[in-house]
C-alpha positions as CSV (number, residue, x, y, z in Angstrom):
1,X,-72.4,-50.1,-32.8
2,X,-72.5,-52.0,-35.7
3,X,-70.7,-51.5,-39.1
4,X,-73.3,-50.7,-41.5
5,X,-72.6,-50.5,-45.9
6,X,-74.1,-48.5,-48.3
7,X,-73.6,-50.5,-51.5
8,X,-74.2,-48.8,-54.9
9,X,-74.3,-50.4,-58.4
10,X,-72.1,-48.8,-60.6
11,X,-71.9,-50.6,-64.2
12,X,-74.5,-52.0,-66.3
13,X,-74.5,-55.7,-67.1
14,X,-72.7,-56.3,-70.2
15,X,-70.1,-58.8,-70.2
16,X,-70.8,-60.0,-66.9
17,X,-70.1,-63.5,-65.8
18,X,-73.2,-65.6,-64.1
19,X,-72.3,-65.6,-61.0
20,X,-71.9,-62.1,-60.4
21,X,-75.4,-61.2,-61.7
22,X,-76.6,-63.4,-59.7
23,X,-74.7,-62.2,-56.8
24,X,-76.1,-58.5,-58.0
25,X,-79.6,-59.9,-57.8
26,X,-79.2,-61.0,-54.3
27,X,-78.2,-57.8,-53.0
28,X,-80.9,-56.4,-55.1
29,X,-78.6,-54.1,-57.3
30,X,-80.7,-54.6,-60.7
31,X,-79.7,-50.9,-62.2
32,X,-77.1,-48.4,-62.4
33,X,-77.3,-45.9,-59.8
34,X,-79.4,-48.5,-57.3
35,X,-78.3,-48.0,-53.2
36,X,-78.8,-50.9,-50.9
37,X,-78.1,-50.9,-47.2
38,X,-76.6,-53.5,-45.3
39,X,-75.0,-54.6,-42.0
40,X,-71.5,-55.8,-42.6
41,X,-71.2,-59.3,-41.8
42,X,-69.3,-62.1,-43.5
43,X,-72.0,-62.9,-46.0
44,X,-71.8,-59.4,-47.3
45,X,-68.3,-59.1,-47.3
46,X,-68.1,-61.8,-49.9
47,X,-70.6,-60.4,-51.8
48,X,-68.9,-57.5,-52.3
49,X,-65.7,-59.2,-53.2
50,X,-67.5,-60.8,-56.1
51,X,-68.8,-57.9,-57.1
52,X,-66.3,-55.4,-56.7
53,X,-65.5,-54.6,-60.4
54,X,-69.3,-53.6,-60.7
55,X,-70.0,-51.6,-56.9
56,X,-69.3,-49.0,-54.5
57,X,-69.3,-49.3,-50.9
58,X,-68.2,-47.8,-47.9
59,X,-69.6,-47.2,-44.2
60,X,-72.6,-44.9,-43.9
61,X,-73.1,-42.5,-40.9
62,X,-76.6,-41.9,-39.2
63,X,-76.9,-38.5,-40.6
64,X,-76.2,-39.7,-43.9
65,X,-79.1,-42.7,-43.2
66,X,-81.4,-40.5,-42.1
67,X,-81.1,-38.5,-45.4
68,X,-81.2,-41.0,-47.5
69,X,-84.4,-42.4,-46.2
70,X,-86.0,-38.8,-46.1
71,X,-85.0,-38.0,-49.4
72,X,-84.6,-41.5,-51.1
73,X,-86.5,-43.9,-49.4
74,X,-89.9,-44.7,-51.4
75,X,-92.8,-46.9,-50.7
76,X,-94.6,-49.0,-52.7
77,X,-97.3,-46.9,-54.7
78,X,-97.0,-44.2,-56.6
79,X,-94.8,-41.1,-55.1
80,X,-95.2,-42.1,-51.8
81,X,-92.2,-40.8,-49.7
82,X,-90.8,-42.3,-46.0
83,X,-92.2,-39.4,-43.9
84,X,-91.6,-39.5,-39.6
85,X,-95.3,-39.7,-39.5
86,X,-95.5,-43.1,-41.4
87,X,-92.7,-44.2,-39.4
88,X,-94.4,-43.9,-36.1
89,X,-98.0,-45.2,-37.2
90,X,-96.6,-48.8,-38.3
91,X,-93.7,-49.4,-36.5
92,X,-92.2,-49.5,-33.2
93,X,-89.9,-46.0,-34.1
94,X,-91.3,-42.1,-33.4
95,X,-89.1,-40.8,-35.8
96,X,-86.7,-42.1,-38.9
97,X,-83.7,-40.6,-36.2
98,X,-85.1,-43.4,-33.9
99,X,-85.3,-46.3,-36.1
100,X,-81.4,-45.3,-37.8
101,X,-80.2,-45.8,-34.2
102,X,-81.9,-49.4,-33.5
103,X,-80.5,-49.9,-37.2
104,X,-76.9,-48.9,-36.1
105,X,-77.5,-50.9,-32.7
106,X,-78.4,-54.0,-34.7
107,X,-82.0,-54.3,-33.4
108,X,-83.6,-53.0,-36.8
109,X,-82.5,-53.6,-40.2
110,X,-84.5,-51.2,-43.6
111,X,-86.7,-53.8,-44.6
112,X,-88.5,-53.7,-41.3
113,X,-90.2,-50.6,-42.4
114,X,-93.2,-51.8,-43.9
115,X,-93.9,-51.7,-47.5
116,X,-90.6,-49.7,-48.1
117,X,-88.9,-50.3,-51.6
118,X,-85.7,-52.5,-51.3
119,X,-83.6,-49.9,-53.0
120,X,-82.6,-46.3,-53.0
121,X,-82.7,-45.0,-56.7
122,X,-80.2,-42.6,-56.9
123,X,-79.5,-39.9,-59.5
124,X,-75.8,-40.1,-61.1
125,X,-72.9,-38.1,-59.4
126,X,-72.8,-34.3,-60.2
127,X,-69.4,-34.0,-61.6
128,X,-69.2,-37.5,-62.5
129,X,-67.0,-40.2,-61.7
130,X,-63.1,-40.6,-62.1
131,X,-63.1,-43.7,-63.5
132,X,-66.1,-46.9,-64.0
133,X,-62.7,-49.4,-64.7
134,X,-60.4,-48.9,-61.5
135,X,-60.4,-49.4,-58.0
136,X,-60.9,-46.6,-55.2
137,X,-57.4,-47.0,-54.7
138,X,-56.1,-46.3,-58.1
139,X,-58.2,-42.9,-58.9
140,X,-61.1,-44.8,-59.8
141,X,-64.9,-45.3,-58.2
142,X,-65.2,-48.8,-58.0
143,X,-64.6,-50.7,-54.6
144,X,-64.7,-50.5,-51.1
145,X,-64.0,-46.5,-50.4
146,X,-64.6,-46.4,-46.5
147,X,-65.9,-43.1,-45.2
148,X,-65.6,-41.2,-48.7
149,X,-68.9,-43.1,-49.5
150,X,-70.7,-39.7,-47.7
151,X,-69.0,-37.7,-50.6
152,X,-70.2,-39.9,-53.1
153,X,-74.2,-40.0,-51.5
154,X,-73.8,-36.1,-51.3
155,X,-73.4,-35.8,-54.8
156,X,-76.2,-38.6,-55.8
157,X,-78.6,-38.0,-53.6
């Protein structure tokens, strides 16, 4: 089973150095409150390092997947919504459940959905965050928080 990161911008881009907006774009984090989902891989993990002081990430379980994409997951057009039906008519899947597992497995990554958005927009925290300047580690919301990231997505999705 593969390790698979649910990245989420946190801070807007003022005083940012070059190379971590453009490290921002390649993950595809353009706004606050943006989700992306990756499998962890080297590539990744250095990403994240550079842009620690402006994301959140941590592991994400299938449940939480599967509610993201039913809740979250848009495709292109207006208010069209990721539904099981759509799923099974253009891809290889019957059901978001099944495609989350070939995700997990490795055999399927999000952008293999067809026409699906590239992002999850996310609405801000209810209750807020501790702290947008320090690290999980140190009471703050910024970093690599593990398997607290389902707390987080609970509250912004």
């Amino acid at each position: 089973m593969e390790k698979v990161y649910l990245i989420v911008r946190l801070r807007g881009q003022a005083d940012t150095h070059h190379s971590v907006k453009r490290t921002l774009e390649l993950l595809k984090l353009h706004k606050v409150n943006h989700a992306v989902v990756y499998k962890a891989d080297a590539t990744i993990e250095g990403m994240l390092k550079k842009a620690k002081d402006k994301v959140t990430w941590g592991e994400i379980t299938k449940e939480d997947l599967v509610h993201l994409i039913r809740k979250r997951g848009e495709l292109y057009g207006k208010g069209r919504k990721v539904t099981d039906e759509y799923i099974k008519a253009n891809t290889a899947y019957k059901s978001i459940e099944a495609f989350v597992d070939a995700v997990f497995e490795g055999t399927a990554k999000i952008s293999d959905i067809p026409e699906i958005q590239p992002v999850f927009r996310l609405s801000p925290p209810r209750r807020g965050f501790k702290s947008l300047k320090n690290p999980w580690g140190r009471k703050g919301s910024l970093g690599y928080r593990a398997d607290a990231m389902s707390e987080l997505l609970v509250r912004m999705a």
